[in-house]
PQR file of N, CA, C, O and H, with PARSE charges and radii, in Angstrom:
ATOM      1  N   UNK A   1      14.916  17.346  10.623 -0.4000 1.5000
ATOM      2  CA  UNK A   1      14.670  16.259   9.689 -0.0000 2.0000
ATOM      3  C   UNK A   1      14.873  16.809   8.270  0.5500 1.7000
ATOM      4  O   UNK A   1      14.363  17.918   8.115 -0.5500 1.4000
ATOM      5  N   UNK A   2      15.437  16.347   7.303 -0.4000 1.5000
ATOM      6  CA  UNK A   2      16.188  16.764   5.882 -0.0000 2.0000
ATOM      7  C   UNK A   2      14.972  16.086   4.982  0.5500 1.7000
ATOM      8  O   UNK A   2      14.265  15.189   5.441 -0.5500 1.4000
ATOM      9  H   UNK A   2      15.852  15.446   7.429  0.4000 1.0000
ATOM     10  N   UNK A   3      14.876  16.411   4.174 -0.4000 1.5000
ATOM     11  CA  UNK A   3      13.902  16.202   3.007 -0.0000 2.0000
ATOM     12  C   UNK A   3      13.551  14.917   2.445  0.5500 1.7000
ATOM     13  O   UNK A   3      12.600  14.612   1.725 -0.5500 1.4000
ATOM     14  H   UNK A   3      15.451  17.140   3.801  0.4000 1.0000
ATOM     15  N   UNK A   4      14.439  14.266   2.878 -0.4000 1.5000
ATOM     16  CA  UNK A   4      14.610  12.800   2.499 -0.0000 2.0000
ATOM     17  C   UNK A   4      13.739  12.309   3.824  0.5500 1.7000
ATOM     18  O   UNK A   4      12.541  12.213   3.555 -0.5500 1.4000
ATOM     19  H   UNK A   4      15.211  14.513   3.463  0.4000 1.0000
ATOM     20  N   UNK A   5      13.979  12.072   4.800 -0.4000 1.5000
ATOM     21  CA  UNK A   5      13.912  11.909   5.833 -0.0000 2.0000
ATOM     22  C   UNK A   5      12.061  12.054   5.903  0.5500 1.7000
ATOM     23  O   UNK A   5      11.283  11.369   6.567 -0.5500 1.4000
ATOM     24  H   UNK A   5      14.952  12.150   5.019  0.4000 1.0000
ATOM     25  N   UNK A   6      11.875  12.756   5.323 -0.4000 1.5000
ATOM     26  CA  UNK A   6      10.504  13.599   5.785 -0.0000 2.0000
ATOM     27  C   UNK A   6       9.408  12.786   4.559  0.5500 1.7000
ATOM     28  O   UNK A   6       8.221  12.521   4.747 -0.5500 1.4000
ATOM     29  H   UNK A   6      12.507  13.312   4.783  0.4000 1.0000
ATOM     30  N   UNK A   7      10.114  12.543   3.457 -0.4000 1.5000
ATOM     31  CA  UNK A   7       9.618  12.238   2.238 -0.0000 2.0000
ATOM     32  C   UNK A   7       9.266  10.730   2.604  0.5500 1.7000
ATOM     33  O   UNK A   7       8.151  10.214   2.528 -0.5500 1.4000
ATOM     34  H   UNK A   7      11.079  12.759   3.305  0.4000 1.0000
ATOM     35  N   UNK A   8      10.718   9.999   3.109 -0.4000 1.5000
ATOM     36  CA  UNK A   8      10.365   8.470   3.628 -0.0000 2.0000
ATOM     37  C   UNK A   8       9.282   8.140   4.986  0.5500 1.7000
ATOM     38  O   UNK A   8       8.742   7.052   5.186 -0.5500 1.4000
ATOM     39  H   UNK A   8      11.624  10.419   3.171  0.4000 1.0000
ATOM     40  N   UNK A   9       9.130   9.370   5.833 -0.4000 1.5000
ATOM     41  CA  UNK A   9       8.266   9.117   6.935 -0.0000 2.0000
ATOM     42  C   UNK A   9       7.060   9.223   6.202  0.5500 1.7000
ATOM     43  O   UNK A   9       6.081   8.762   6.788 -0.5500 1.4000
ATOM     44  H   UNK A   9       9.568  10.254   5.670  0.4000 1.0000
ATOM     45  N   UNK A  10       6.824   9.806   4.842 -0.4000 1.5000
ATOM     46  CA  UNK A  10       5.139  10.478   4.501 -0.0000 2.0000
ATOM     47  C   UNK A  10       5.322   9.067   3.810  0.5500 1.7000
ATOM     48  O   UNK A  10       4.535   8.216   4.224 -0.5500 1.4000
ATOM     49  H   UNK A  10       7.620  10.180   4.366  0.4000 1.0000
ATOM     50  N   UNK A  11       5.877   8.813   3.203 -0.4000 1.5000
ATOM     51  CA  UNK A  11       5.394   7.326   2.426 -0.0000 2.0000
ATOM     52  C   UNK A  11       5.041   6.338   3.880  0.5500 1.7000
ATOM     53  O   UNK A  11       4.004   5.707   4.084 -0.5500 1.4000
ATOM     54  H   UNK A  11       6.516   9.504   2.866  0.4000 1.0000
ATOM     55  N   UNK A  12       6.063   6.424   4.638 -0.4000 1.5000
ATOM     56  CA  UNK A  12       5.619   5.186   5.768 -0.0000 2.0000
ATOM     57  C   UNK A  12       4.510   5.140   6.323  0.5500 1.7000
ATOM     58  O   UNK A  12       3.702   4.240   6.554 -0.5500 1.4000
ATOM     59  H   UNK A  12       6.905   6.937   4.471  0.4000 1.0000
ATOM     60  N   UNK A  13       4.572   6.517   6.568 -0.4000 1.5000
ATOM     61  CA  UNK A  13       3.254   7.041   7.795 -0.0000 2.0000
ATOM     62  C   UNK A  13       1.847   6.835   7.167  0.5500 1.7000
ATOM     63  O   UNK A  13       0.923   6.124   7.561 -0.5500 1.4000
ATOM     64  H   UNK A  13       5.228   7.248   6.380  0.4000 1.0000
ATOM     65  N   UNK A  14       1.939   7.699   6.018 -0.4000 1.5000
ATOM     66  CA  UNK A  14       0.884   8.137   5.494 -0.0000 2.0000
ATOM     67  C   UNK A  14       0.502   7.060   4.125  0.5500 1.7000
ATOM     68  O   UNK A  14      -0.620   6.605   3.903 -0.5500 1.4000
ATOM     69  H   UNK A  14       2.690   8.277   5.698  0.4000 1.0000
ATOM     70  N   UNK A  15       1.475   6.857   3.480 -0.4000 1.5000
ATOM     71  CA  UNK A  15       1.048   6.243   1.881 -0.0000 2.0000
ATOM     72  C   UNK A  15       0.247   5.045   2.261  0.5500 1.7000
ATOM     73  O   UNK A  15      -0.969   4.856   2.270 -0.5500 1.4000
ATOM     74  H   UNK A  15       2.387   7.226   3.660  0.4000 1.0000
ATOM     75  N   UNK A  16       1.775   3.901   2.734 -0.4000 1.5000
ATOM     76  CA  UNK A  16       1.575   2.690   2.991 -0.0000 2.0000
ATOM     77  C   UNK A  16       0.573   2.418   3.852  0.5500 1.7000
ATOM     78  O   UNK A  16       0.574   1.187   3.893 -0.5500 1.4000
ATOM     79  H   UNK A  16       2.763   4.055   2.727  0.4000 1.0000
ATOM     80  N   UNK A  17      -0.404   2.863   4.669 -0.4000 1.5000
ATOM     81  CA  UNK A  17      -1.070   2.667   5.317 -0.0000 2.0000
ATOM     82  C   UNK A  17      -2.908   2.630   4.299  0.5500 1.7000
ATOM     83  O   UNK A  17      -3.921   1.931   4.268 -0.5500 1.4000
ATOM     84  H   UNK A  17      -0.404   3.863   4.637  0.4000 1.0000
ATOM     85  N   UNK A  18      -2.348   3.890   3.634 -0.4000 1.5000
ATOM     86  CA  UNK A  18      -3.638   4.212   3.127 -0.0000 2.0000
ATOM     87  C   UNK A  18      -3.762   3.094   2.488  0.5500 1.7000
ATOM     88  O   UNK A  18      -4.714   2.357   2.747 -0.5500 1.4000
ATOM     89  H   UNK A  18      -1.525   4.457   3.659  0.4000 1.0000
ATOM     90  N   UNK A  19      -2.592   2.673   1.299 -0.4000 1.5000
ATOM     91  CA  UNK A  19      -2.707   1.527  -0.082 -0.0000 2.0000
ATOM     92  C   UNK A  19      -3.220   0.301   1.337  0.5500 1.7000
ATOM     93  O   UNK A  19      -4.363   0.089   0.931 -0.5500 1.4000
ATOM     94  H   UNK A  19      -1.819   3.272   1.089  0.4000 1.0000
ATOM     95  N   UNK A  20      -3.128  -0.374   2.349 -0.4000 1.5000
ATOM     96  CA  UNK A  20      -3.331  -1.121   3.196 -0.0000 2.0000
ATOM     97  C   UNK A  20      -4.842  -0.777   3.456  0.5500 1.7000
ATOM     98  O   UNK A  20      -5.531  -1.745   3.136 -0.5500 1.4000
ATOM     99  H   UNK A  20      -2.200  -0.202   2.678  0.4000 1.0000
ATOM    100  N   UNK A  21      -5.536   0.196   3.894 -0.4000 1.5000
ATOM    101  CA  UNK A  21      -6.649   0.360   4.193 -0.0000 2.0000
ATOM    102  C   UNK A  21      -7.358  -0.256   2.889  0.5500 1.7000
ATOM    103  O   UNK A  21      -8.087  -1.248   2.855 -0.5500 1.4000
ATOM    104  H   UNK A  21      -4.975   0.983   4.154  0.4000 1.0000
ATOM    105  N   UNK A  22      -6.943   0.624   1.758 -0.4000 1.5000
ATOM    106  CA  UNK A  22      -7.457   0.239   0.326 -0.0000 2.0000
ATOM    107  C   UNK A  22      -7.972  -1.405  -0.219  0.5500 1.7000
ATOM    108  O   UNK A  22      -8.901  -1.953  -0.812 -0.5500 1.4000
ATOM    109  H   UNK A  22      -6.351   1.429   1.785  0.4000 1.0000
ATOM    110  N   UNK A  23      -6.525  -1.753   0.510 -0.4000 1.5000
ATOM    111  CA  UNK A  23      -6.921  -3.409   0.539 -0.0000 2.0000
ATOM    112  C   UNK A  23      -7.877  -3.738   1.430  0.5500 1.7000
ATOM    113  O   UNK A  23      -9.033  -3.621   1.022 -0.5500 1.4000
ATOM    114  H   UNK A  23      -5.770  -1.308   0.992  0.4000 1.0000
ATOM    115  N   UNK A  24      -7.698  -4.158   2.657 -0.4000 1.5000
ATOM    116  CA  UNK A  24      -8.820  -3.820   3.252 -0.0000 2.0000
ATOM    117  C   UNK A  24     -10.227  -3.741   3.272  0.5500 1.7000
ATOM    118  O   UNK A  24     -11.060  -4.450   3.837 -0.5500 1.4000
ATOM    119  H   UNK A  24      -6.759  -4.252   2.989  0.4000 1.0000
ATOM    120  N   UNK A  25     -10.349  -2.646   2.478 -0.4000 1.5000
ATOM    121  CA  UNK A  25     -11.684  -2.876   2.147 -0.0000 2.0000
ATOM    122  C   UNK A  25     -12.131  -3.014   0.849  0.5500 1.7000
ATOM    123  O   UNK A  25     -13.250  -2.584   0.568 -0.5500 1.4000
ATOM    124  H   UNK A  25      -9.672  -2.071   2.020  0.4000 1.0000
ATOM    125  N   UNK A  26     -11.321  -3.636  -0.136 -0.4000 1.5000
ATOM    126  CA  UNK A  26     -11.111  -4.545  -1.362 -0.0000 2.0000
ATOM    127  C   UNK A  26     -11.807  -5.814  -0.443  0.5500 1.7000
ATOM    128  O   UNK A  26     -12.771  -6.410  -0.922 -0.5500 1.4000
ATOM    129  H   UNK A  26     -10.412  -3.985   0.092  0.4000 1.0000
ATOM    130  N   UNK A  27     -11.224  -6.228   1.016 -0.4000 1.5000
ATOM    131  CA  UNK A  27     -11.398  -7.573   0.827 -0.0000 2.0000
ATOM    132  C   UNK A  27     -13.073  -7.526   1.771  0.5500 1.7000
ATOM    133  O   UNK A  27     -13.675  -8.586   1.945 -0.5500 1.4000
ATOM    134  H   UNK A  27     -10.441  -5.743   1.406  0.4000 1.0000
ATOM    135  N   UNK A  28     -13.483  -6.578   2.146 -0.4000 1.5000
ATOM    136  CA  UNK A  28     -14.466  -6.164   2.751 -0.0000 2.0000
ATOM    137  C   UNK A  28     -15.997  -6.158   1.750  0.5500 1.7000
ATOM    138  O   UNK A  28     -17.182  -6.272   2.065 -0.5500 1.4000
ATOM    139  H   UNK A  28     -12.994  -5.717   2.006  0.4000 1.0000
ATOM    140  N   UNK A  29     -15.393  -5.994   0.621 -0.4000 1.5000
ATOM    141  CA  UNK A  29     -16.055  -6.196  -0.489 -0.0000 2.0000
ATOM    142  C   UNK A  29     -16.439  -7.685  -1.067  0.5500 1.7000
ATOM    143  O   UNK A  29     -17.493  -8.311  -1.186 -0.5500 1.4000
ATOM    144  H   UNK A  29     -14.430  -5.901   0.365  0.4000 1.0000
ATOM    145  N   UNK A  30     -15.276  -7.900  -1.319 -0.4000 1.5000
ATOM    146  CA  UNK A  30     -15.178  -9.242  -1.882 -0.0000 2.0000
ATOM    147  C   UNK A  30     -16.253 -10.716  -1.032  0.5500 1.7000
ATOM    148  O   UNK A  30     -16.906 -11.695  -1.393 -0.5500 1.4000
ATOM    149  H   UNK A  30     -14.420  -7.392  -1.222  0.4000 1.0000
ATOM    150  N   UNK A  31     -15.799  -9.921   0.421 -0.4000 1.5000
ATOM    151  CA  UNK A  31     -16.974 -10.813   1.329 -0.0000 2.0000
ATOM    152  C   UNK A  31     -18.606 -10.215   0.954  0.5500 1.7000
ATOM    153  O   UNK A  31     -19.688 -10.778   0.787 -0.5500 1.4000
ATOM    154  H   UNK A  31     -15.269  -9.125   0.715  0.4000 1.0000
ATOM    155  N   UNK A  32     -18.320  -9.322   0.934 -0.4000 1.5000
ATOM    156  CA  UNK A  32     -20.469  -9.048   0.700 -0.0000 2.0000
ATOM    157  C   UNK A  32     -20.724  -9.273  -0.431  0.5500 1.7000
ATOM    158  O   UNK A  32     -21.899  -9.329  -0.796 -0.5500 1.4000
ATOM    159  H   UNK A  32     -17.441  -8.864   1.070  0.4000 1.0000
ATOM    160  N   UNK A  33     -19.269  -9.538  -1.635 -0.4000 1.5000
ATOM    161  CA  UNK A  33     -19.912  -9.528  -3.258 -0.0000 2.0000
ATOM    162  C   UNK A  33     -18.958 -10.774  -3.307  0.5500 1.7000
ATOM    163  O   UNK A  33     -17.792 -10.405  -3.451 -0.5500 1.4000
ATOM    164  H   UNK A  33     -18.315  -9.493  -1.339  0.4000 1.0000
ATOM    165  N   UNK A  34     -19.071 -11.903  -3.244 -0.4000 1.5000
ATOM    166  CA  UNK A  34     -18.197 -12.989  -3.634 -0.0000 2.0000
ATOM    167  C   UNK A  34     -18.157 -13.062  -5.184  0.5500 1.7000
ATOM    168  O   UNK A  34     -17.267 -13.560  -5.875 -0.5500 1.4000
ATOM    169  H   UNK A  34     -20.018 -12.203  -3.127  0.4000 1.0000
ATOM    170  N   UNK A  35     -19.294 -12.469  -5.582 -0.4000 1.5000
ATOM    171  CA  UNK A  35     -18.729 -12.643  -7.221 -0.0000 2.0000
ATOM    172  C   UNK A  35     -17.652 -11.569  -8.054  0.5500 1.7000
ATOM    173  O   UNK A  35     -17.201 -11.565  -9.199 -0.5500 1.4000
ATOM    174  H   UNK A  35     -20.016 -12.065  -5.021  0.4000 1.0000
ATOM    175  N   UNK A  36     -17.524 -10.871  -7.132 -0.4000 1.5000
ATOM    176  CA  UNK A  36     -16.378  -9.477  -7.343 -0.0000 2.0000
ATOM    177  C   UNK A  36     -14.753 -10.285  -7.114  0.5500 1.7000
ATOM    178  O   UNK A  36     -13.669  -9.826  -7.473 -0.5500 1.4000
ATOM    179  H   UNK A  36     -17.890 -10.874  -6.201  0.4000 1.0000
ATOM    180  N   UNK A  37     -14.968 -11.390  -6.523 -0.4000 1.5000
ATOM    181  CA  UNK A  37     -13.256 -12.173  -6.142 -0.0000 2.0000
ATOM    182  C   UNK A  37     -12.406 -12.405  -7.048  0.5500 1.7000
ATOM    183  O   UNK A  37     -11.329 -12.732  -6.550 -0.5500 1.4000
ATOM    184  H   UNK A  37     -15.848 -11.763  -6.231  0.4000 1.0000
ATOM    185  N   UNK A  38     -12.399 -12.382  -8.358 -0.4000 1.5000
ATOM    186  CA  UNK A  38     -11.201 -12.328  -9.295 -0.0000 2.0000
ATOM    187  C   UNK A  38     -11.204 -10.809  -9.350  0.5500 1.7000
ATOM    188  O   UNK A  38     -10.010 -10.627  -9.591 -0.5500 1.4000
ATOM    189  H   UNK A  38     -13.274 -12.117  -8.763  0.4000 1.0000
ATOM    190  N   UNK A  39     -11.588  -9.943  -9.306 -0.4000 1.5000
ATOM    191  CA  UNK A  39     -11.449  -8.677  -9.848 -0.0000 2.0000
ATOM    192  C   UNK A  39     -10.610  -7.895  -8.575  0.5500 1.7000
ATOM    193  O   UNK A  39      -9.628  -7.174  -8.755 -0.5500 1.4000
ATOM    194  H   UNK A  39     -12.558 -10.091  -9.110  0.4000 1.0000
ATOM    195  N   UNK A  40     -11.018  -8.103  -7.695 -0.4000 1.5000
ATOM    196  CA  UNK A  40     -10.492  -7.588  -6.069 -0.0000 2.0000
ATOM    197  C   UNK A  40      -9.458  -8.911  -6.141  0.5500 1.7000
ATOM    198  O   UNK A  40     -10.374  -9.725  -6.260 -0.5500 1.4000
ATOM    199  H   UNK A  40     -11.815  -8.689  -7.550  0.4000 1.0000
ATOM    200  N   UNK A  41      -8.515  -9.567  -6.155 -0.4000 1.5000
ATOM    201  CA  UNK A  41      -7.721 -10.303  -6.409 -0.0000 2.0000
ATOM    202  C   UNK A  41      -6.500  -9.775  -6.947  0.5500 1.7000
ATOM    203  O   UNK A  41      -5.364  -9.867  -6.483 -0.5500 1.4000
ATOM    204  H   UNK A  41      -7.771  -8.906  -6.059  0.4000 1.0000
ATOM    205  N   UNK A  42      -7.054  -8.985  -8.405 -0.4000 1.5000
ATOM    206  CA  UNK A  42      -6.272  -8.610  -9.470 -0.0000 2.0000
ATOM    207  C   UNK A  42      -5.708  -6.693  -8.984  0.5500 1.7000
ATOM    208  O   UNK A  42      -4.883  -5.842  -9.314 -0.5500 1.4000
ATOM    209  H   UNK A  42      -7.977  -8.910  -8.782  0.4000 1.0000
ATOM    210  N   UNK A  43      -6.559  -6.857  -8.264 -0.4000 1.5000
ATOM    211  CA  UNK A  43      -6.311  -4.989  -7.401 -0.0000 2.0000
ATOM    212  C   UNK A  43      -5.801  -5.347  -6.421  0.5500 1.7000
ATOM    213  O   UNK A  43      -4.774  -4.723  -6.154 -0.5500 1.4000
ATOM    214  H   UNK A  43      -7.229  -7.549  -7.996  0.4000 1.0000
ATOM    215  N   UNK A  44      -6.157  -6.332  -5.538 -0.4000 1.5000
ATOM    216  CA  UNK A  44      -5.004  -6.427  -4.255 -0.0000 2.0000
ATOM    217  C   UNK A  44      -3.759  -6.907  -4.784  0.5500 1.7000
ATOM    218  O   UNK A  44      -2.821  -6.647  -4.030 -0.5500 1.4000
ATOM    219  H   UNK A  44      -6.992  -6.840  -5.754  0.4000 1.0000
ATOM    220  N   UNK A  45      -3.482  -7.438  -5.688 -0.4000 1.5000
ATOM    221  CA  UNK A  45      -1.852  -8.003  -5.626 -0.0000 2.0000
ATOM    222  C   UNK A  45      -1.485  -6.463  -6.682  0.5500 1.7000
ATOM    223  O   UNK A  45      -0.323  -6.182  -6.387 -0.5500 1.4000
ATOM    224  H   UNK A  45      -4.244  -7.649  -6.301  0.4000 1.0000
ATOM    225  N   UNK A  46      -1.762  -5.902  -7.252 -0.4000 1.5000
ATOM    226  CA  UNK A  46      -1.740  -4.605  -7.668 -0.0000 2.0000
ATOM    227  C   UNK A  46      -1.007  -3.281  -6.238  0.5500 1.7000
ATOM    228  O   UNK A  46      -0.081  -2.470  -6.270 -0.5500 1.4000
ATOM    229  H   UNK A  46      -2.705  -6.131  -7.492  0.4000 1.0000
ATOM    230  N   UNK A  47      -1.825  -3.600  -5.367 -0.4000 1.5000
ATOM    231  CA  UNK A  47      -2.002  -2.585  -4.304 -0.0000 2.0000
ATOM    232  C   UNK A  47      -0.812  -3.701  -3.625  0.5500 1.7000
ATOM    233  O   UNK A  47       0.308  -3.236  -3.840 -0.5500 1.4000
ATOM    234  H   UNK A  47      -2.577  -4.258  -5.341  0.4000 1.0000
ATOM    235  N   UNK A  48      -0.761  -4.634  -3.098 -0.4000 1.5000
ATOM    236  CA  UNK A  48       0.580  -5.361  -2.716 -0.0000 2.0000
ATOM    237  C   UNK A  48       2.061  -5.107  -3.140  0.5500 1.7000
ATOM    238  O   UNK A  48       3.108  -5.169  -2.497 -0.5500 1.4000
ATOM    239  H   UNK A  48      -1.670  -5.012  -2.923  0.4000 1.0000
ATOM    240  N   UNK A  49       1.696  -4.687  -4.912 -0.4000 1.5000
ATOM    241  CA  UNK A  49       3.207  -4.466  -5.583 -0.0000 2.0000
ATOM    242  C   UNK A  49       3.229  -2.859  -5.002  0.5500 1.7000
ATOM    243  O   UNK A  49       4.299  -2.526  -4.494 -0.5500 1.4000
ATOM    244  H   UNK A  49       0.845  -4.636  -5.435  0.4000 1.0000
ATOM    245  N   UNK A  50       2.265  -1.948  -5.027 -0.4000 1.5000
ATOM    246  CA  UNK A  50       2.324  -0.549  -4.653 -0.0000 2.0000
ATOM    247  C   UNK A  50       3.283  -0.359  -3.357  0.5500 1.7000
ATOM    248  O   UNK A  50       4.227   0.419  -3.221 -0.5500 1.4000
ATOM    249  H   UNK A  50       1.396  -2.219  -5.439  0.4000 1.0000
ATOM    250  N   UNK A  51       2.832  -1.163  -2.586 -0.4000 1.5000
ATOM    251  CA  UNK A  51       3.076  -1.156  -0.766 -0.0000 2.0000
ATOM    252  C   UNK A  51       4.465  -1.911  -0.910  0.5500 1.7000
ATOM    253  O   UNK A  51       5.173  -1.445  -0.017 -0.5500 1.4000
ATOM    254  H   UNK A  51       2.065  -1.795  -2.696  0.4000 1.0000
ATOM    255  N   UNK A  52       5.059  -2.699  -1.501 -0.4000 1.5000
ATOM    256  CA  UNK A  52       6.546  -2.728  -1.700 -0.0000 2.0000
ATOM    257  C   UNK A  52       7.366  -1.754  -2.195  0.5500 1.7000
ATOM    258  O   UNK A  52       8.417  -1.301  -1.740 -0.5500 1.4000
ATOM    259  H   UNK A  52       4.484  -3.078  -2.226  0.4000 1.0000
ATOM    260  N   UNK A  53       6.730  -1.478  -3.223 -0.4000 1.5000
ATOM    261  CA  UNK A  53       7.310  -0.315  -4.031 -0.0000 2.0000
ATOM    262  C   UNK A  53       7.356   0.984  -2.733  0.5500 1.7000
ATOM    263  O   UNK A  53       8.344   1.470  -2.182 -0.5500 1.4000
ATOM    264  H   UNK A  53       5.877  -1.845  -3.593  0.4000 1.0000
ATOM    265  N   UNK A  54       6.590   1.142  -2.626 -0.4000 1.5000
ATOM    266  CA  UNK A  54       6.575   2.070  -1.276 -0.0000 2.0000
ATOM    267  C   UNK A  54       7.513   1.796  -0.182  0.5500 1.7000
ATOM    268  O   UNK A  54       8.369   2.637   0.093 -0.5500 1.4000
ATOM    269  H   UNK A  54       5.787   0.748  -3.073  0.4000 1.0000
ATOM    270  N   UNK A  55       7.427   0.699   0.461 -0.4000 1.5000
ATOM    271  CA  UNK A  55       7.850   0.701   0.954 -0.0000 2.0000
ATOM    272  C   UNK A  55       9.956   0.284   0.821  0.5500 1.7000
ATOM    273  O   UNK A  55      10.840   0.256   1.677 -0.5500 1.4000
ATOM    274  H   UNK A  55       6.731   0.016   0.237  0.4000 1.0000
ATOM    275  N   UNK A  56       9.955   0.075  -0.483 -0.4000 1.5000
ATOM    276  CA  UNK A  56      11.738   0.085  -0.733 -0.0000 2.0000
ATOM    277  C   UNK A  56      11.761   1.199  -0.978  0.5500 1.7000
ATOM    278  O   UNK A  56      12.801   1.661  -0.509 -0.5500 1.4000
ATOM    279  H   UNK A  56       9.237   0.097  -1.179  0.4000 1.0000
ATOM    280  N   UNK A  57      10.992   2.197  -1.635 -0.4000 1.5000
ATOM    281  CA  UNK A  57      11.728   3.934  -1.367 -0.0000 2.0000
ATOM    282  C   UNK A  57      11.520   4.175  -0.162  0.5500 1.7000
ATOM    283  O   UNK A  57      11.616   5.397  -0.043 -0.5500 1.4000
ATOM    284  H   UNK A  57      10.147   1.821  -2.016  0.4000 1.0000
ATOM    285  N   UNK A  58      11.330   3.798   0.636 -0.4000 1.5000
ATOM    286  CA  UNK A  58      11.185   4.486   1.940 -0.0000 2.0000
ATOM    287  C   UNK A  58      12.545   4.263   2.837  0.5500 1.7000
ATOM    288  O   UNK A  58      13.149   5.104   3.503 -0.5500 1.4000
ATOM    289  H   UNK A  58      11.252   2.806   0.540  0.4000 1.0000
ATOM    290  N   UNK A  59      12.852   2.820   2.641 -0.4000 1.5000
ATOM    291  CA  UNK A  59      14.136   2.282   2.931 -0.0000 2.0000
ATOM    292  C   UNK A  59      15.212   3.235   2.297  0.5500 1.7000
ATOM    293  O   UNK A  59      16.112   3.790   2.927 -0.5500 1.4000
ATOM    294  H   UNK A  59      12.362   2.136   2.100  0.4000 1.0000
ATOM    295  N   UNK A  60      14.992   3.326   1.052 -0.4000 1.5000
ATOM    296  CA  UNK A  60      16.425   4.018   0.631 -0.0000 2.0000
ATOM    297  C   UNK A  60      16.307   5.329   0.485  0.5500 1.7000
ATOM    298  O   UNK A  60      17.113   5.828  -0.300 -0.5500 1.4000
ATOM    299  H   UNK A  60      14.260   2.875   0.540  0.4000 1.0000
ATOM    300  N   UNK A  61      15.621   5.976   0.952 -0.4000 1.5000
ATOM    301  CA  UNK A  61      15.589   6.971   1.135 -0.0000 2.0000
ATOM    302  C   UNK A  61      16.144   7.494   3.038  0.5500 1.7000
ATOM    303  O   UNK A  61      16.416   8.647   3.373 -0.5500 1.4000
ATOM    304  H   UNK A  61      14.967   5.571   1.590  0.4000 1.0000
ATOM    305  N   UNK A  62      16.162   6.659   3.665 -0.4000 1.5000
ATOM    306  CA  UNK A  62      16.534   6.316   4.798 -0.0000 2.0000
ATOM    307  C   UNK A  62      17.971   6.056   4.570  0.5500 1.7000
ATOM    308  O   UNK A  62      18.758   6.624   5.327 -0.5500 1.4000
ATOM    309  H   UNK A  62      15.941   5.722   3.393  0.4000 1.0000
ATOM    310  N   UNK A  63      18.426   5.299   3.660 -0.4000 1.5000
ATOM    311  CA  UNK A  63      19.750   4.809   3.282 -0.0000 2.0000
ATOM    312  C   UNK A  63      19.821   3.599   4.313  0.5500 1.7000
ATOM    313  O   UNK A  63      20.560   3.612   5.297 -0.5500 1.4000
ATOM    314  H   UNK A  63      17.786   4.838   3.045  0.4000 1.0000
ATOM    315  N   UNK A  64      18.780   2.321   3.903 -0.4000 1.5000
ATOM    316  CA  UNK A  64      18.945   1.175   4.856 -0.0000 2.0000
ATOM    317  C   UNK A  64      19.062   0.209   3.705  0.5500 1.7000
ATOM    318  O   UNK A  64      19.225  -0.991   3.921 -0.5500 1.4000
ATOM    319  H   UNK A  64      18.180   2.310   3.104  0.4000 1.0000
TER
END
């Protein structure tokens, strides 16, 4: 596996999952603190743009 290769599996494997957990329990929050819901709102679509972003280098780093 070449450097690229290895770089796009750690974003897949490893990044995107974590920024996903992150959300997660953003929204895990938001249920026990309903008054926290604009603020966890403004971090999940934050953490949403992350996990694209992530996930198009991962693609082209793949060369797809």
């Amino acid at each position: 596996m070449n450097r690229q290769e290895r770089a796009a599996r750690i974003l897949h494997d490893d990044v995107g999952p974590l920024l996903s957990a992150a959300g997660l329990q953003l929204q895990l929050l938001k249920m026990d603190f309903p008054e926290t819901a604009e603020g966890v709102r403004g971090v999940t679509e934050l953490l949403d743009k992350a996990i694209d972003s992530v996930r198009a280098v991962s693609q082209e780093l793949l060369g797809n």
